[in-house]
C-alpha positions as CSV (number, residue, x, y, z in Angstrom):
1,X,-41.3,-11.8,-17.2
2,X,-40.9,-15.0,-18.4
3,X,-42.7,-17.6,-17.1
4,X,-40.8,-20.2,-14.6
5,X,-41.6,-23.7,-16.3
6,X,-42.1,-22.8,-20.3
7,X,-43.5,-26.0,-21.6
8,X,-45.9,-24.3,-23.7
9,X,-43.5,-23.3,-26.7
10,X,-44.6,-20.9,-29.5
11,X,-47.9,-20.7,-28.1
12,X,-46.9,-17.9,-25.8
13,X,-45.1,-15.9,-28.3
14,X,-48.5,-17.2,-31.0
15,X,-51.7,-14.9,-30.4
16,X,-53.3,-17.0,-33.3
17,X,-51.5,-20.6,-31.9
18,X,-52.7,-19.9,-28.6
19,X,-56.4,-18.8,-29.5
20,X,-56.4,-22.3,-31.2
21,X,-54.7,-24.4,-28.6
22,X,-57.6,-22.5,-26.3
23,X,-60.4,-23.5,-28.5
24,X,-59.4,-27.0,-28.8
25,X,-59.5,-27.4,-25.2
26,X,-62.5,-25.9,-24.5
27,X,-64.1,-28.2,-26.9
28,X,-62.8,-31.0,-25.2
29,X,-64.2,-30.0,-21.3
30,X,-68.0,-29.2,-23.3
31,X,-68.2,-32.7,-25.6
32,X,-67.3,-34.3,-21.7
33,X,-69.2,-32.4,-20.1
34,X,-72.4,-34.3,-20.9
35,X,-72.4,-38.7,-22.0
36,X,-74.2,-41.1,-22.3
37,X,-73.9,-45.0,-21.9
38,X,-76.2,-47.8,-23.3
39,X,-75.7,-51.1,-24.3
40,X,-76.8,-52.5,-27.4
41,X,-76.7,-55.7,-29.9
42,X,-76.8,-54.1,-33.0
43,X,-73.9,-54.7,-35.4
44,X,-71.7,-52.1,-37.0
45,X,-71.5,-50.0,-34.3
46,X,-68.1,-48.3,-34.4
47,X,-66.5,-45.2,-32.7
48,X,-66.8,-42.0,-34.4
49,X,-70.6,-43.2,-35.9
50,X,-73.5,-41.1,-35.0
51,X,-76.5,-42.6,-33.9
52,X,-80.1,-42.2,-32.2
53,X,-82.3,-43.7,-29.9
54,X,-86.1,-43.9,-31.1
55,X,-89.0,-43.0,-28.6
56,X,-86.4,-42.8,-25.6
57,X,-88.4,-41.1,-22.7
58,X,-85.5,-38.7,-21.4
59,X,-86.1,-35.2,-23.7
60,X,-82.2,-35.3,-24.3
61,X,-82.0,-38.5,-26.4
62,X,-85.5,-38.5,-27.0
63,X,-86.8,-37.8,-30.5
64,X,-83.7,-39.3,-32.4
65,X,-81.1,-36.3,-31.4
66,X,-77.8,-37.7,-32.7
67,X,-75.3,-39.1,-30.2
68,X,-71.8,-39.5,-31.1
69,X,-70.1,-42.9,-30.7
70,X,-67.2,-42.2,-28.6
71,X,-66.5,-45.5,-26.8
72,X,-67.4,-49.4,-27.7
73,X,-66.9,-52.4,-25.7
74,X,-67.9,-56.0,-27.1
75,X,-68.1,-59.2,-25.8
76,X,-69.4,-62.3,-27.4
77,X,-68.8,-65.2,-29.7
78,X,-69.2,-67.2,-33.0
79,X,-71.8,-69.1,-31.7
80,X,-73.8,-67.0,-29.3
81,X,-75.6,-63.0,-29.5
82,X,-73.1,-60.4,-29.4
83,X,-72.9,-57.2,-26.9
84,X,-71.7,-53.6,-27.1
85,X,-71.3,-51.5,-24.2
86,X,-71.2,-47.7,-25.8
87,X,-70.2,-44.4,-24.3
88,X,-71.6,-41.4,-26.8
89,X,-71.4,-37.3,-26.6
90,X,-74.0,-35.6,-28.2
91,X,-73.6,-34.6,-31.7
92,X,-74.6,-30.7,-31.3
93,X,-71.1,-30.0,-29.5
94,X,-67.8,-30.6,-31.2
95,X,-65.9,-33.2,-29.9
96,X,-62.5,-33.2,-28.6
97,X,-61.0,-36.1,-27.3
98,X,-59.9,-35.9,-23.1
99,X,-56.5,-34.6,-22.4
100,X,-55.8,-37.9,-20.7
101,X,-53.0,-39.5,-22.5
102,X,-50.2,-40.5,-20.6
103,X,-47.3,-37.4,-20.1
104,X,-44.0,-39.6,-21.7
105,X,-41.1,-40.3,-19.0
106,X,-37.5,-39.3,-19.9
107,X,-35.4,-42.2,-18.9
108,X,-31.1,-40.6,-18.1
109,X,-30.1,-37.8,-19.6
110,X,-29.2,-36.2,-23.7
111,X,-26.7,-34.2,-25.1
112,X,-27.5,-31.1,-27.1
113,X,-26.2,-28.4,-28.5
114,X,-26.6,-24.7,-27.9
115,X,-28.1,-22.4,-30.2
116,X,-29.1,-18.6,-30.4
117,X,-30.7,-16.4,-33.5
118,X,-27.9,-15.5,-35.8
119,X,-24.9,-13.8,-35.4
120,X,-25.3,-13.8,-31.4
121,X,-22.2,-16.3,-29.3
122,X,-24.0,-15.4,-26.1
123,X,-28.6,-15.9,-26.2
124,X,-29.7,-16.0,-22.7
125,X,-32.9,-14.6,-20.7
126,X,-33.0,-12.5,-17.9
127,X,-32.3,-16.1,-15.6
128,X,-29.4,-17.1,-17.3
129,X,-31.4,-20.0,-19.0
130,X,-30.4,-21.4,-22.9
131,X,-31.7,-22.9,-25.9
132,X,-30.4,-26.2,-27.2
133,X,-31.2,-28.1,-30.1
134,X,-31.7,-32.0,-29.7
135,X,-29.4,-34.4,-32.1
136,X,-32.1,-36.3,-33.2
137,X,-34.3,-33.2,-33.7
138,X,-34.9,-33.1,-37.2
139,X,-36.8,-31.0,-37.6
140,X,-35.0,-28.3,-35.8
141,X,-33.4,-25.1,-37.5
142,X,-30.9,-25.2,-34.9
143,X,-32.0,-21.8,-33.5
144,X,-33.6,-19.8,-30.9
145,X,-36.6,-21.4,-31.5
146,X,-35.3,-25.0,-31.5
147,X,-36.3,-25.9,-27.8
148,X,-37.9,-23.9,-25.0
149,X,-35.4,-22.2,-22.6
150,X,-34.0,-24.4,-20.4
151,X,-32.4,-23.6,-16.8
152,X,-28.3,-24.0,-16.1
153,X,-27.1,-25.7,-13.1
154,X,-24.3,-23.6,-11.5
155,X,-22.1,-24.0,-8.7
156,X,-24.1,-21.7,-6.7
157,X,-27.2,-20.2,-6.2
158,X,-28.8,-17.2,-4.2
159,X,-30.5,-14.2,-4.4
160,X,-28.2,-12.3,-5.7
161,X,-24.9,-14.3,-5.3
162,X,-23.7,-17.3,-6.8
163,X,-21.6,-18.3,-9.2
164,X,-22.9,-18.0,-12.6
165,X,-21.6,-19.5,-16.4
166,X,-23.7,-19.4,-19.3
167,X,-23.1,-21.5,-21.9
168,X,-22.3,-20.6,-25.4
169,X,-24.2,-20.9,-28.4
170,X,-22.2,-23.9,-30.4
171,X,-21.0,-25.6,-27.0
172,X,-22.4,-28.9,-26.3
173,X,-23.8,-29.9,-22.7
174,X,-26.0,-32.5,-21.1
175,X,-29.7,-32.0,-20.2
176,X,-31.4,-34.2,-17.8
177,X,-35.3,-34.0,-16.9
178,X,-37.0,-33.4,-13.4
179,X,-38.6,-36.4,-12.4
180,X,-38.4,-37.6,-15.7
181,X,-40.3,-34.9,-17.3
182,X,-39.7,-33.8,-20.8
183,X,-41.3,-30.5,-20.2
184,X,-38.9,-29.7,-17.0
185,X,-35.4,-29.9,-18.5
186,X,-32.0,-28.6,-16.6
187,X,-28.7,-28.5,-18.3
188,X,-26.3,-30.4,-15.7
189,X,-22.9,-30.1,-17.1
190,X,-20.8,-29.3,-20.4
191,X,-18.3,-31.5,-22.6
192,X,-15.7,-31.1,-25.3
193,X,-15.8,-32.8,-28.1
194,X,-14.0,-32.6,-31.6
195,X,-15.0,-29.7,-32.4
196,X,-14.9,-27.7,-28.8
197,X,-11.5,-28.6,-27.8
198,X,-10.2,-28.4,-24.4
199,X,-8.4,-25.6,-23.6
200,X,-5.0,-27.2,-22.6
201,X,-3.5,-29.7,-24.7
202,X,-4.0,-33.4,-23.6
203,X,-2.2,-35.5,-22.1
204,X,1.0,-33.2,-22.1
205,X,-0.8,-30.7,-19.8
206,X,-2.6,-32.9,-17.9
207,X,-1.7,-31.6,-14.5
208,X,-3.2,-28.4,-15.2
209,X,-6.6,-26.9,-14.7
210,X,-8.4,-24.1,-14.4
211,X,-11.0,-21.7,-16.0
212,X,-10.3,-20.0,-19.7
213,X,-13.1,-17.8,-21.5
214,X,-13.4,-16.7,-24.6
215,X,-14.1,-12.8,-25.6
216,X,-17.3,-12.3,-27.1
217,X,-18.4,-11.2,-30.1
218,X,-15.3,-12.6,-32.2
219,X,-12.9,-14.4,-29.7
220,X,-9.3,-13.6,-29.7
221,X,-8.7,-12.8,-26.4
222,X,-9.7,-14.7,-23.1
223,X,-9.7,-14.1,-19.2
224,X,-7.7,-17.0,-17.0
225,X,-7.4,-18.4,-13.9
226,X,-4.7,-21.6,-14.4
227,X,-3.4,-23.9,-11.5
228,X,-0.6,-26.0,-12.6
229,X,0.0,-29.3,-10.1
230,X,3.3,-30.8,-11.3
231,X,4.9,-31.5,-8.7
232,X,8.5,-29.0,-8.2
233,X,6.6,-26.5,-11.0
234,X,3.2,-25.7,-9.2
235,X,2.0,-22.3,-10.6
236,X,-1.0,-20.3,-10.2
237,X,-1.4,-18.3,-13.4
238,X,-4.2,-15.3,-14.2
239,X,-4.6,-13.2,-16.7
240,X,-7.4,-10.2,-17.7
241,X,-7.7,-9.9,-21.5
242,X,-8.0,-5.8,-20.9
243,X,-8.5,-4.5,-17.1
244,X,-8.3,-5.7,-13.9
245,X,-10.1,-4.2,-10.8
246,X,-9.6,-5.5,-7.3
247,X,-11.7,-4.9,-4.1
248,X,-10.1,-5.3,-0.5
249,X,-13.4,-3.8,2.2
250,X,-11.0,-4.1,5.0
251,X,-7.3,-5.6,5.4
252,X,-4.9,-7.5,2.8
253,X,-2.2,-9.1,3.2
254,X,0.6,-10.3,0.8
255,X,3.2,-12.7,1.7
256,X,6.1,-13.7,-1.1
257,X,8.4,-16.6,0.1
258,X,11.0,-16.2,-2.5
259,X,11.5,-12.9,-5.3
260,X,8.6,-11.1,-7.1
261,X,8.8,-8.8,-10.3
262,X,6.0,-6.2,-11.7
263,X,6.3,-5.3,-15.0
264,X,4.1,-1.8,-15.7
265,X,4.0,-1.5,-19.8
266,X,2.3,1.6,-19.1
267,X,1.1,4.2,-16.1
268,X,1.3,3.3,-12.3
269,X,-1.0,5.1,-9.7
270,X,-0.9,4.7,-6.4
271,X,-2.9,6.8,-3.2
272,X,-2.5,6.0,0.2
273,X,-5.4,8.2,2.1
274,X,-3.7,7.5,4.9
275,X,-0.1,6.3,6.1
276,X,2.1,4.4,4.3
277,X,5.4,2.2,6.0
278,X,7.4,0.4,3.5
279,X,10.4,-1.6,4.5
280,X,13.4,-3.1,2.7
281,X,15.9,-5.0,5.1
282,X,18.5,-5.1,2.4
283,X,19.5,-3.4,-1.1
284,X,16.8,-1.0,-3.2
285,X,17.7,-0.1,-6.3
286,X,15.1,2.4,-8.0
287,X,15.7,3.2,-11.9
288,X,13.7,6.0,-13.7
289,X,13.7,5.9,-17.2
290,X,12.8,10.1,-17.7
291,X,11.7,12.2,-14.9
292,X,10.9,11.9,-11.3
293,X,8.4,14.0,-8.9
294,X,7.9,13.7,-5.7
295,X,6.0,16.7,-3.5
296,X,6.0,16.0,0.1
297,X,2.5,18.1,1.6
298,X,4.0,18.7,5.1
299,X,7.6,17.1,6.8
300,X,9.9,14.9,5.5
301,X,12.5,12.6,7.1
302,X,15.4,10.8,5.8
303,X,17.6,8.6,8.3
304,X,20.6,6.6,6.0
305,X,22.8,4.6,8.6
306,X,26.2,4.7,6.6
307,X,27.1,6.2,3.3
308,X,24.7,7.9,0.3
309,X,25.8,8.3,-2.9
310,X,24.2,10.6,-5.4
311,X,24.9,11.2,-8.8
312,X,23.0,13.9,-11.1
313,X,24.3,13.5,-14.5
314,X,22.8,16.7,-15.6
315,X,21.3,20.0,-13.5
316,X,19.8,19.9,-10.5
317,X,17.4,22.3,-8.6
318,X,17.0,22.4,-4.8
319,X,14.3,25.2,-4.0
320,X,13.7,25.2,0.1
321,X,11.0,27.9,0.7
322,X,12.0,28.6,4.6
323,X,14.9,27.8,6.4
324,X,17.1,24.7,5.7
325,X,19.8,23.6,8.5
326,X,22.7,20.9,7.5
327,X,24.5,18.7,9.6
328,X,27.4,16.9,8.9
329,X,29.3,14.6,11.6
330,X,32.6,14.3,10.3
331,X,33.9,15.6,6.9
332,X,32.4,17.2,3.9
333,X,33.6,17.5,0.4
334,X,32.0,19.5,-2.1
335,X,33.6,18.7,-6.3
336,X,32.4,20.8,-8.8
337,X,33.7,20.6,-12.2
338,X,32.7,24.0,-13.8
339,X,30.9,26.7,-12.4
340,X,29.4,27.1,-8.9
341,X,27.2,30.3,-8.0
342,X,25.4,31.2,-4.6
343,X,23.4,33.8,-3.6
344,X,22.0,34.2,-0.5
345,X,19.1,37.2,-0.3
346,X,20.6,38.7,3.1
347,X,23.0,37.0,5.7
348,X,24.8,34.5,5.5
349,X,27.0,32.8,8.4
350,X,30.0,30.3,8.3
351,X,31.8,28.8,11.3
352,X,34.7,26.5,11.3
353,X,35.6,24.9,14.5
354,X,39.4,24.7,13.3
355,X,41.0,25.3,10.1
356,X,39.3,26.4,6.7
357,X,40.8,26.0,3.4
358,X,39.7,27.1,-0.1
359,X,42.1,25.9,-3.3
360,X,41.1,27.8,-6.7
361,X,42.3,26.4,-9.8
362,X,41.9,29.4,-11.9
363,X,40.1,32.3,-10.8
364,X,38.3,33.8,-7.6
365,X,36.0,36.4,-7.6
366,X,34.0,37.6,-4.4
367,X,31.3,40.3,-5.0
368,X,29.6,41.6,-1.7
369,X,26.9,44.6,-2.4
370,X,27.6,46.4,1.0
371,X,29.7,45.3,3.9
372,X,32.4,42.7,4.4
373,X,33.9,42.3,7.8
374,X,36.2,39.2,8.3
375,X,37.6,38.3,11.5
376,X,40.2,35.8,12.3
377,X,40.8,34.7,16.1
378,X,44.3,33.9,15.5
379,X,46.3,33.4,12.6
380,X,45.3,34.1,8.9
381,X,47.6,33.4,5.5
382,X,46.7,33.9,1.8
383,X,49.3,32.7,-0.9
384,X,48.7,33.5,-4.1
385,X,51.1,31.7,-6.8
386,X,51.1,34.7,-9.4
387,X,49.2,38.0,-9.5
388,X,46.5,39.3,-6.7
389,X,45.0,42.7,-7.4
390,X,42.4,44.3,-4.8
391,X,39.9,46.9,-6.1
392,X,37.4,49.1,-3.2
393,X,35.6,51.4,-5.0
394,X,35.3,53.7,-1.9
395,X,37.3,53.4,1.5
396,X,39.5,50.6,2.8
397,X,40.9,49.4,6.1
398,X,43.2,47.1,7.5
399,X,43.3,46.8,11.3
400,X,46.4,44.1,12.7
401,X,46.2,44.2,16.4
402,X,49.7,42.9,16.5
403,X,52.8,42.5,14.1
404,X,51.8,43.0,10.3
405,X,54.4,41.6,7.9
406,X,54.1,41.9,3.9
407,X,56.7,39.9,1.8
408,X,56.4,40.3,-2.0
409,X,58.9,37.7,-4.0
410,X,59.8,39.9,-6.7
411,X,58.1,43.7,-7.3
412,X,55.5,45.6,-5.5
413,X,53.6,48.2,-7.2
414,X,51.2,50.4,-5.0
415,X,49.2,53.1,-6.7
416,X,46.9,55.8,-4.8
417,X,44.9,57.9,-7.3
418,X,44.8,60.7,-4.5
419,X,46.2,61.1,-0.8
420,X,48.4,58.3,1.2
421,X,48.8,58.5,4.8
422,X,51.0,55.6,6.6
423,X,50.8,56.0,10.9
424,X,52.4,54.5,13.0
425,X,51.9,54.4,16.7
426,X,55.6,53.9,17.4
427,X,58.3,53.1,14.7
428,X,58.0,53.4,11.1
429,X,61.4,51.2,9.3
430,X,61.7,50.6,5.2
431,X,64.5,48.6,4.2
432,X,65.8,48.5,0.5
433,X,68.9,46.3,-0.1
434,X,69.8,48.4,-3.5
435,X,68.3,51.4,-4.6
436,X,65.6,53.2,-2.7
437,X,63.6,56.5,-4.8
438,X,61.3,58.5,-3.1
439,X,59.2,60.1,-6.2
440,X,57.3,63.3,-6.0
441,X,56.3,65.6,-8.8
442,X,55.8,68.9,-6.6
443,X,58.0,68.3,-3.4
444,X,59.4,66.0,-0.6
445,X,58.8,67.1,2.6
446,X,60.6,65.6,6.2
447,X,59.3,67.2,9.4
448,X,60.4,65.7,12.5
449,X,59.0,68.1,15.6
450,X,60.5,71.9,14.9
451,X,63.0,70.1,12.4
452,X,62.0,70.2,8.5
453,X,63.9,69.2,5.5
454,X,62.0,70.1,2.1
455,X,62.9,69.0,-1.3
456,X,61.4,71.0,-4.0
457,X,60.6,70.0,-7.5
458,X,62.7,73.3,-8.6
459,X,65.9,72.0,-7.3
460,X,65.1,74.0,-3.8
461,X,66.3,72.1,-0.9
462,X,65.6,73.7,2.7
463,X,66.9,72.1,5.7
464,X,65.5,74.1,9.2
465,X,65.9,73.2,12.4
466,X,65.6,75.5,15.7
467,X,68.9,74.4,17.2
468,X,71.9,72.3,15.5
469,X,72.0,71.2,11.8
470,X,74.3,68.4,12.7
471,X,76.2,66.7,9.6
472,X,78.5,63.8,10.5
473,X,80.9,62.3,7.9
474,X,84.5,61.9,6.8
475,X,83.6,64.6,4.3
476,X,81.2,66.6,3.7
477,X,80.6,68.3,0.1
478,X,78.2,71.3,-0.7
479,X,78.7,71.4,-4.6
480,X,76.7,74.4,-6.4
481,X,76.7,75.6,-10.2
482,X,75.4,79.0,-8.2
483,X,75.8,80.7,-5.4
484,X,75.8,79.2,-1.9
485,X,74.7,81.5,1.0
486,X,75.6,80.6,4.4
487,X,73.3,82.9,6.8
488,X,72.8,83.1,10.2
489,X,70.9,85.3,12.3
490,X,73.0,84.8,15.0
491,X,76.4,83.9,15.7
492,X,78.0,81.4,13.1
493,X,81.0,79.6,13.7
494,X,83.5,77.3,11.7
495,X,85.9,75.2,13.2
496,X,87.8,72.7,11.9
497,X,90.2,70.7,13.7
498,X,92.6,70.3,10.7
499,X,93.2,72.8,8.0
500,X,89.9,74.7,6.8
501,X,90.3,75.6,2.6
502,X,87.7,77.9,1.4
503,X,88.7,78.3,-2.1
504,X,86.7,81.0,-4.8
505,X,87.9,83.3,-7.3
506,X,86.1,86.1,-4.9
507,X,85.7,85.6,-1.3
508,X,83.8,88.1,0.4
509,X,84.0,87.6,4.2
510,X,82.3,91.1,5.4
């Protein structure tokens, strides 16, 4: 990882840098490691001069090794013997001067800019630090290799939490120093200049704030958090560029003083694992562009206090897959403006409480697939302005356990492919108040007890009765192209209480 304090620059990315900043160093500990001092009157002694000392008892100056000059101090004057006080390394080491010079002191704090390898907005290391380059760097390619990396002040700072900004390569910001020290740099804060402009313009906006990125690589787009403070306009404004992900661990709550409007431009999910209560104290008003779904897992409840209203401007499909039970207080209309079918798979069941009524328009037509029974508790009317026919394709009954009364305005027209039987328990009474025809293409036959009269399709007409054939008229008139017989069995008798004509061109009264 990268080292905490990186005052070192290239030499840690340098093998060959960093074997020679090595060497040079050790150089300097050995050419320290062992001086000398003496003192000395000899002119033209100078620092940097190699020298000897003859016959010098101690083995390492002794026989004229070299020393190197690496200090002189003089004192004296025009008049009097002169003095140097020398400090020398021996010759057979290379010498190095001590790393002893004064570290420089960084006085306030500089401006710089950022600056990353080419072609990258963002050039950070794993700790969020930078590169700058200095404005009176000259020397500088304005790159990542224009300063060392330098550490970010944020707002906040943990392991692991914090708030965190990076700066941007091109954005200018202000460095100070630790203690002064030019190897320990922080950036401390960020300006805009002519170049980086502000993100809201100034002064008109100036009681706005907030934070505005930029998207990276390119630009174009930018996240936003906006407060505006004008007072009678305040406004809290955010945007994400693309998507937007929100995290509640436990509870939220979401309180609107006044109205609030989401605008979808696309698809809405929404899951509830658990219950849901949502609660409107005054008007909803719910408009669906295309189609609606809505499946319901288990029950569902609807309460409305006072009216519903629903309008289906095309079909509509209810599909209940058990039973389904409907209540309705008061009254009920059902409009249809075509066509209405119903089927119902086995029984069905209707009960009105008092009266029913059903208007058709046009047509009626009831189909039932086996048995039909209808029962009316008291009184039951059908009018039907023009025609009603009635077809049973096998038997049919009628049972009135009263009075039965049939008016027909005009005509009535009853046709029985096969066999008629009319009964009546007591009297049977038809009525016509012009002409009445009784029809029959073999015979007509009247049979009252022992008494018969038959009417034959043959012109045959026998009238028997075991006692008295009793005709009562003003006149009576048996008119015959043939012969008319007169027989009795028994004794037959005439009587007339006036005159008695029997008139014939032959009467035979044996």
């Amino acid at each position: 990882s990268t080292p905490v304090a990186d005052d070192k620059g290239k030499t840690r990315i340098d093998e060959q840098e960093g074997k020679l900043v090595a060497k040079r160093r050790l150089q300097a500990k050995r050419s320290s490691a062992l001086t000398f001092s003496f003192e000395s009157n000899a002119y033209g002694v100078t620092p940097g001069m190699l020298v000897g000392i003859a016959e010098h008892p101690n083995p390492l100056l002794g026989d004229g090794k070299q020393l190197l000059l690496t200090e002189i101090v003089f004192s004296g004057s025009p008049n009097s013997e002169w003095h140097f006080q020398c400090k020398a390394a021996t010759a057979a080491v290379h010498f190095r001067p001590a790393l002893d010079t004064p570290k420089p002191r960084v006085m306030g704090v500089e401006s710089a800019t950022v600056v990353g390898p080419p072609g990258e907005e963002i050039h950070t290391d794993e700790f969020g630090r930078v590169r700058v380059h200095f404005h009176w760097d000259r020397e500088s390619n304005m790159d990542d290799n224009s300063s060392c990396w330098i550490h970010v002040s944020q707002p906040w700072g943990g392991t692991g939490f914090g708030g965190m900004n990076i700066p941007r390569v091109g954005q200018e910001v202000i460095v100070s120093f630790l203690g002064g020290d030019p190897d320990r740099p922080v950036i401390v804060g960020r300006v805009f200049t002519g170049v980086q402009k502000v993100p809201y313009k100034l002064p008109d906006n100036k009681t706005q704030s907030g934070w505005r990125t930029n998207s990276s690589p390119g630009g174009g787009g930018f996240n936003e958090i906006m407060f505006e403070d004008m007072k009678g306009s305040e406004l809290m404004y955010v945007q994400a560029e693309k998507d937007r992900t929100r995290l509640t661990k436990n509870d939220e709550d979401i309180t609107v003083g006044h109205n609030r409007t989401k605008h979808i431009v696309n698809d809405e999910s929404t899951q509830v694992d658990r219950d849901r209560t949502e609660l409107v104290k005054r008007d909803e008003t719910i408009t669906i562009g295309q189609d609606r779904k809505e499946k319901v897992v288990r029950d569902e409840q609807i309460i409305i206090g006072q009216d519903r209203a629903e309008n289906v401007a095309r079909d509509e499909q209810i599909t209940i897959g058990n039973d389904r039970t409907e209540a309705v207080g008061n009254n009920e209309s059902i409009m249809v403006g075509a066509n209405r079918s119903r089927t119902v798979g086995i029984n069905e069941s209707v009960m009105v409480g008092v009266n029913q009524s059903i208007t058709v328009g046009a047509s009626q037509s009831t189909n039932v697939g086996a048995s039909k029974s209808t029962t009316v508790g008291a009184t039951s009317t059908e009018k039907v302005a023009l025609a009603k026919s009635t077809m049973v394709g096998a038997s049919y009954s009628i049972m009135v356990g009263g009075m039965m009364s049939t008016k027909v305005g005009i005509s009535n027209s009853e046709q029985v492919l096969v066999n008629k039987t009319v009964k009546a328990g007591s009297n049977i009474t038809q009525k016509a108040g012009s002409t009445m025809v009784l029809d029959a293409g073999d015979k007509i036959a009247i049979v009252c007890g022992a008494a018969t009269i038959v009417v034959e399709s043959s012109g045959k007409v026998t009238v028997n009765g075991t006692e008295l054939v009793h005709v009562a008229s003003d006149k009576v008139s048996i008119d015959s192209k043939g012969t008319v017989v007169v027989k009795s069995s028994g004794k037959a008798t005439i009587d007339a209480s006036g005159s008695l004509k029997i008139l014939g061109s032959v009467i035979d009264l044996n």
